[in-house]
DRENDO-1510 file (C-alpha; in Angstrom, 1 decimal, always signed):
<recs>
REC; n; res; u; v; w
REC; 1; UNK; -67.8; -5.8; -105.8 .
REC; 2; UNK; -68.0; -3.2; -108.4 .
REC; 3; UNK; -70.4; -0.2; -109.0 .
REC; 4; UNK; -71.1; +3.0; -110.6 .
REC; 5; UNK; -73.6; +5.5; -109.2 .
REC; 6; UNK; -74.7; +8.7; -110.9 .
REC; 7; UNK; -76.8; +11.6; -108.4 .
REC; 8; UNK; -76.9; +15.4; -107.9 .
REC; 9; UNK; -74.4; +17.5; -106.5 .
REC; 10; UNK; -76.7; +21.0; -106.3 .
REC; 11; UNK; -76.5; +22.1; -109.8 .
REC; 12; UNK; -73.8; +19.6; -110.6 .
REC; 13; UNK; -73.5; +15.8; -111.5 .
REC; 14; UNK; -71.7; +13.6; -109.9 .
REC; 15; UNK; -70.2; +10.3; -110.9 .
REC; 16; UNK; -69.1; +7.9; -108.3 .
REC; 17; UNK; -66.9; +4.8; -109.1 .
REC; 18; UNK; -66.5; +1.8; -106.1 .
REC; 19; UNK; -64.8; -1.4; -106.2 .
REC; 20; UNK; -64.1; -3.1; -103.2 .
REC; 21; UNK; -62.7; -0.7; -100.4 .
REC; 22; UNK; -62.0; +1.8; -102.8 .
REC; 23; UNK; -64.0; +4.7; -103.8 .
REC; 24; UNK; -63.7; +7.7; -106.2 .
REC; 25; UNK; -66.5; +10.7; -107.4 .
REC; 26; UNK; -66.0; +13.2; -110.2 .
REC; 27; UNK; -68.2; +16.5; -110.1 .
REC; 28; UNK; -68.8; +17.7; -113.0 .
REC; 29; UNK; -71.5; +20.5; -114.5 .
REC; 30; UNK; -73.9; +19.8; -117.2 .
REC; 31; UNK; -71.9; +20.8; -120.4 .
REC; 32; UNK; -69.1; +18.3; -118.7 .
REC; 33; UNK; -71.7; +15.4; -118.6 .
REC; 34; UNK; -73.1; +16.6; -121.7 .
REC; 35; UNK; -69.8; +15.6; -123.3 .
REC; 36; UNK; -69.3; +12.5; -121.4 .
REC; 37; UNK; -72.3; +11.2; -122.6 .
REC; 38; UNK; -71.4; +12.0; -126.1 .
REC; 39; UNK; -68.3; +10.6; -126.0 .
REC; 40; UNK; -69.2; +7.6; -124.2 .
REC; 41; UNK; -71.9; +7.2; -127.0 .
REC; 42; UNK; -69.2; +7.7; -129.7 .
REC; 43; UNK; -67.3; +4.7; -128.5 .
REC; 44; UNK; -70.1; +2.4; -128.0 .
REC; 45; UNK; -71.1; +3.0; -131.0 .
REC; 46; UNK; -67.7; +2.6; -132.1 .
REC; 47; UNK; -67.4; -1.0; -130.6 .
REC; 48; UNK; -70.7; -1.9; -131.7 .
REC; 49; UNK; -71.0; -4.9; -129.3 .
REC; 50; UNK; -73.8; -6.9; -131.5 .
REC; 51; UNK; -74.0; -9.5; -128.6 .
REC; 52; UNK; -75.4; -6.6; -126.1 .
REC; 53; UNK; -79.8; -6.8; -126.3 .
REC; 54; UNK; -81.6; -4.9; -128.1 .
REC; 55; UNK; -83.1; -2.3; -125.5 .
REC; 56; UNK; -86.2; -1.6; -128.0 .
REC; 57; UNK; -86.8; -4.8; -128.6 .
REC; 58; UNK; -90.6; -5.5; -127.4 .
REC; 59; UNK; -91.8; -2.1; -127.5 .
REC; 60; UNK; -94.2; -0.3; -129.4 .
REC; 61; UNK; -93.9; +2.7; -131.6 .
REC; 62; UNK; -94.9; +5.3; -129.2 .
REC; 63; UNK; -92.6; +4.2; -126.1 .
REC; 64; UNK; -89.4; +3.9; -128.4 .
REC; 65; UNK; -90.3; +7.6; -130.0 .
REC; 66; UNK; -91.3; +9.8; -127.6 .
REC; 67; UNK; -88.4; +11.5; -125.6 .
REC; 68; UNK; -88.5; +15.2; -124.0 .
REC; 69; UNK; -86.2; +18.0; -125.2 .
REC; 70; UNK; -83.6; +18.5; -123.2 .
REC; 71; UNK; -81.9; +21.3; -124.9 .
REC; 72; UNK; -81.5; +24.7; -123.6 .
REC; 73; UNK; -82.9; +25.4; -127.3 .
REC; 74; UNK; -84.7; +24.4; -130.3 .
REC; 75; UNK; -82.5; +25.9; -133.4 .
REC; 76; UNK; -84.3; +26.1; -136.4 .
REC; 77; UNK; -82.4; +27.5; -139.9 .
REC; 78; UNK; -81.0; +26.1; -143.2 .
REC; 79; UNK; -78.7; +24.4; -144.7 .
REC; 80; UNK; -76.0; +25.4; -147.5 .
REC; 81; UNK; -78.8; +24.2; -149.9 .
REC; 82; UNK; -81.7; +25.9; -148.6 .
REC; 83; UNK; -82.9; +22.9; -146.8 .
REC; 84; UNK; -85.0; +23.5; -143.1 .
REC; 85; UNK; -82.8; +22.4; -140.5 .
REC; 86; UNK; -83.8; +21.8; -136.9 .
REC; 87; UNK; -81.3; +21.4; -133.9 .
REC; 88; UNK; -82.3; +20.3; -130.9 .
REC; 89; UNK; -80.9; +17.8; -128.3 .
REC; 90; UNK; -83.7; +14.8; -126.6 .
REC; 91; UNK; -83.3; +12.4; -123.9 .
REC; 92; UNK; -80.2; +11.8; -123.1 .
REC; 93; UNK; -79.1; +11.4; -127.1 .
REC; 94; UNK; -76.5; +13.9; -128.1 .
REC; 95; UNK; -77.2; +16.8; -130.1 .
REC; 96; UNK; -78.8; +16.3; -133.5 .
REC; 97; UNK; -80.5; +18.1; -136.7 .
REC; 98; UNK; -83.5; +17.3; -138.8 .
REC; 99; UNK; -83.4; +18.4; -142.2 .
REC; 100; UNK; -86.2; +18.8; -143.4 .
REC; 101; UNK; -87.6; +19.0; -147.3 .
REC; 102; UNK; -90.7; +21.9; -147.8 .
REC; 103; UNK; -93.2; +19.5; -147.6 .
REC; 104; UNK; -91.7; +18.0; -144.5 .
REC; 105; UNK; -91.3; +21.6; -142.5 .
REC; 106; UNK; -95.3; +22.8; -144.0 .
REC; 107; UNK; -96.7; +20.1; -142.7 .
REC; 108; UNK; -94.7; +20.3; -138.9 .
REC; 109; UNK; -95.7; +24.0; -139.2 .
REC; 110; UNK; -99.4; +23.3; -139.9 .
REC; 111; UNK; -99.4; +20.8; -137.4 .
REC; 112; UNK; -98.3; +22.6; -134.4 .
REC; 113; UNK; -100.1; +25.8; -135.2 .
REC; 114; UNK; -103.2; +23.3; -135.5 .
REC; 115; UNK; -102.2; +22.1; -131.7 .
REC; 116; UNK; -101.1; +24.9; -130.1 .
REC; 117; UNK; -104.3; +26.8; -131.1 .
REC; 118; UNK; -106.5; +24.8; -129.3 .
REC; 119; UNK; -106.4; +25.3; -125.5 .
REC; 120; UNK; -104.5; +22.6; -123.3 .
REC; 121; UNK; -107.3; +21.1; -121.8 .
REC; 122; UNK; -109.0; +20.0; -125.7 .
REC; 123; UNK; -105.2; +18.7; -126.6 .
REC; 124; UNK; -105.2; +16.4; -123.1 .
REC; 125; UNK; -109.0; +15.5; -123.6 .
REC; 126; UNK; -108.2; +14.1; -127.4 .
REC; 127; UNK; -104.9; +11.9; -125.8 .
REC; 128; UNK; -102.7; +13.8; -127.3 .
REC; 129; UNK; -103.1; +13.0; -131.4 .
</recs>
């Protein structure tokens, strides 16, 4: 029997491998299994295995969007045309950027400065919209 198990070594990951009788772990830190992830992403996307199931599949809107930031930082600047650009890494996706138009980056402006000026407990009470 085969299996893979994933836990945490203090500050470190670490990735055990069994099959059979034999056993094997690699500890590794975060930037490590930062890049593992990426490049095990890169290859399945690469193979693109249509006959795997659609994880989504069946859920709503709000349970396939919503996942935390998990990067040490949110990078916001432009691009060679001017363009808002935000960086960020979420879940456990690899790192990405939004590029946003003017009208895009106003209105994600306006809307957090609406948010974030209203105490915590009115933005809980209103479920979160």
């Amino acid at each position: 029997m085969a299996g893979i198990s994933v836990s945490l070594d203090g500050a470190n990951i670490q990735l055990s491998f069994q099959k059979d009788d034999q056993a094997t772990a690699v500890v590794m830190d975060a930037r490590a299994a930062r890049a593992l992830v990426r490049a095990v992403g890169q290859l399945l996307t690469a193979i693109d295995d249509t006959d795997e199931p659609d994880l989504t599949e069946g859920l709503g809107d709000e349970e396939v969007a919503m996942l935390d930031v998990t990067s040490s930082a949110i990078e916001i600047g432009t691009d060679e045309e001017g363009q808002a650009v935000v960086a960020l890494q979420a879940g456990a996706l690899p790192p990405f950027q939004l590029r946003l138009t003017d009208e895009e980056a106003r209105h994600v402006v306006t809307s957090l400065s609406e948010i974030l000026s209203a105490p915590r407990d009115v933005r809980t009470s209103h479920g979160g919209h």
